[in-house]
Every structure is written in structure tokens, then in C-alpha cells.
N, C-alpha and C positions, 0 to 999 in steps of 0.2 A: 504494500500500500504506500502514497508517495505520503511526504513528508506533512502536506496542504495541499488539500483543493481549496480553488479560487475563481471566479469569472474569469473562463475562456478554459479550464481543463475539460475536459470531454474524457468519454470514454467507459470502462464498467464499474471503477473507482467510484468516478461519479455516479453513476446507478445504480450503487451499492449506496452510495450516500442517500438518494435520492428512494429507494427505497425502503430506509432506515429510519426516514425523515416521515413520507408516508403512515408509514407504521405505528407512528406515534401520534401524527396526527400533524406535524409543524408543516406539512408541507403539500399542497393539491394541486395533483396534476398528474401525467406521463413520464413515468423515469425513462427519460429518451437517453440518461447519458452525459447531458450537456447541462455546462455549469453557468446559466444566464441571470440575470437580475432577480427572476425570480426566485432561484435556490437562493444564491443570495440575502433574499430577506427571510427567506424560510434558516437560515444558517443565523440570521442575528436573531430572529425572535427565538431559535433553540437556544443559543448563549444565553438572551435574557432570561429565559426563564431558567436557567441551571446555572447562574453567579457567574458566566465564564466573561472571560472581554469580547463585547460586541464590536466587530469587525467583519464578519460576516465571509471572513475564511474556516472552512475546515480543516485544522491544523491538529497534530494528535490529541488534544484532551477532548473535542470535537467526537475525532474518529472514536477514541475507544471508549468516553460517555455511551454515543449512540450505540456501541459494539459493531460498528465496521469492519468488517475480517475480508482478508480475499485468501486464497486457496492455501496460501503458506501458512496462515496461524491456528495455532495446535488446538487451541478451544474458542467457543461459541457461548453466549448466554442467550437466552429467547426467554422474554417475559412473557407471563400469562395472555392469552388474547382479551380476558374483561377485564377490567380497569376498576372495578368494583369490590369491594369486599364487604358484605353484609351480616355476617355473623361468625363465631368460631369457627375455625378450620386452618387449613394449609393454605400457604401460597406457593404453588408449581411452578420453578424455573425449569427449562429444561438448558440441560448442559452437553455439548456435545466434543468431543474431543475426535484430535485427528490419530490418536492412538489407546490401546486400553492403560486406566490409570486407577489403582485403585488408592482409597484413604482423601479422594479429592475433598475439601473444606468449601462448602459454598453459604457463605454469608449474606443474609439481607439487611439491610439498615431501612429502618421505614424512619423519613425524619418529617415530622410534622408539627404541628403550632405548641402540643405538649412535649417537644422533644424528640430526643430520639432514644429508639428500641431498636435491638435487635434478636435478630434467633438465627442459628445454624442447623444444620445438617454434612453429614459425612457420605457421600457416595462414589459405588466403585463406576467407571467409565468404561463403556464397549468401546473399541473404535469403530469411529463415523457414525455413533447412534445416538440420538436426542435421548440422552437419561435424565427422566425428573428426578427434580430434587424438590422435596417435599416438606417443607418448612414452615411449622406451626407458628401461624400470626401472634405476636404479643398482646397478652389479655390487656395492657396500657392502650394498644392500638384497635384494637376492637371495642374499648369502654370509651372510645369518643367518635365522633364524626366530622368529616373535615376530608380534607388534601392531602397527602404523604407523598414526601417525594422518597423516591425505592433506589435504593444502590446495591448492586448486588457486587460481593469479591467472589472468585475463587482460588482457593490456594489449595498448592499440590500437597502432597504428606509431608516434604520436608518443609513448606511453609510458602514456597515460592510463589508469588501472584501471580497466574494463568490466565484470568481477567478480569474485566471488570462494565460493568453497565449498569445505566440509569432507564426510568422509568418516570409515571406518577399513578397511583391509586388511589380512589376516593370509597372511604370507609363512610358507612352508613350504618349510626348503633342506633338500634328502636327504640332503646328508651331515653335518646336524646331526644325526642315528640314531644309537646305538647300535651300536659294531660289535663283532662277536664274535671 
């Protein structure tokens, strides 16, 4: 992956971005590829909202926020596809490695207006297989509702960072209603 995209790079780099972007949500359109004005803004308003400097280059904290990978990096994170979380349970990342690994560390940090929680989970990796990793929401983040913004790490057995990606989930607790 290159070092930054910027208006005028092209290519699958950029449609990796472009589809990363998509996927979150920062970004509507056809990932043709091409890095125009419009990614662009779509590249500052993801800065803005994840603290980074708005410049509206994809430069590495960029890339591996969104988890932008091309064929040579050894792991993947893929967040959940709903964005929701509504009562006790797990949150399913799926982690994928380009070889088997076992004792992988996968950490979520949900940080939100009460702070921040976290919970882990330990899982072994197939290679080239989406392994979820299945990690119980903190009862702090289910006992309110609101916005969290999600970072997940993984680290290998001996401790090594493997990766890393962001996200945002909106928790939803029922007894933060209105009662009559």
C-alpha cells in the first residue's frame, strides 16, 4: 500500500480506500478507483470525525484507522455489519489472517461520553479465513445509550500489533426511556 493517497492517485489502492470509506458510511458513490474532490472530502470529514488532521490525504493513520490492506498484509479486521447494539451480548469482529496463528489477542475499546471500556478475547486463526472473535460488550456500555466510537487491536501471542481499526456503534439501553 503506498505511503498516501491524494487527489490525482488512481488505481485499487484507491478503491480499497474508496471502498472502506463506503462501508462506513463517509463516503457515496462508485469506487471507480480515482482519487477526485470528492474522496477528498469524504477523506476530511473521516479525519474529522476520528481526531486525525484534516487534510484530506490518506496517509497511514488514515489507511490503517479504516483497515486498508492490499494483498501483502498478514491480517484483516471486518466490523460487524449493524452498527447497533441493543442489549447484552457479543460484538463479532471477524479477523482474518494471511496465515494460521494461534493465541491471536483481539481487543475492542468502545470509547464513549462515559469513557472508555474495554473486553478481549483470545483466538486461534485459519489461514485466509474470516475467524470471529466474539467479545462480550461491557455491562458500563450497555447501561447507557449514546455513540461509541470502537477501536479494535490485534496482537499476536508474543504481543506484537497485527492490526488495528476503527469503527462507531450506537448503543441503545431500554431503560434509558422515559417512564410514565
Amino acid at each position: 500500500m503506498p505511503q498516501a493517497l491524494h487527489r490525482g492517485s488512481h488505481g485499487d489502492p484507491v478503491k480499497h480506500l474508496q471502498d472502506a470509506l463506503i462501508a462506513q458510511g463517509y463516503y457515496v458513490g462508485d469506487a471507480d478507483g480515482q482519487f477526485g474532490p470528492k474522496l477528498e472530502a469524504a477523506v476530511g470529514y473521516y479525519q474529522s470525525c476520528n481526531g486525525l488532521e484534516i487534510d484530506g490525504i490518506a496517509g497511514p493513520h488514515v489507511l490503517d484507522y479504516l483497515g486498508v490492506v492490499d494483498a501483502n498484509d498478514s491480517v484483516h479486521v471486518q466490523l460487524p455489519d449493524a452498527d447497533v447494539i441493543s442489549g447484552p451480548g457479543n460484538y463479532t469482529v471477524h479477523v482474518t489472517g494471511s496465515a494460521a496463528a494461534q493465541g491471536v489477542r483481539v481487543v475492542v475499546w468502545f470509547r464513549g461520553a462515559n469513557g472508555d471500556h474495554h473486553a478481549e478475547v483470545t483466538v486461534n486463526l485459519a489461514a485466509n479465513e474470516a475467524t470471529p472473535a466474539e467479545v462480550a460488550v461491557p455491562s458500563d456500555v450497555i447501561g447507557t445509550s449514546g455513540e461509541y466510537h470502537v477501536l479494535v487491536n490485534v496482537f499476536s501471542s508474543s504481543g506484537t500489533s497485527l492490526a488495528e481499526h476503527t469503527g462507531v456503534v450506537h448503543v441503545h439501553h431500554e431503560g434509558a426511556a422515559a417512564t410514565q
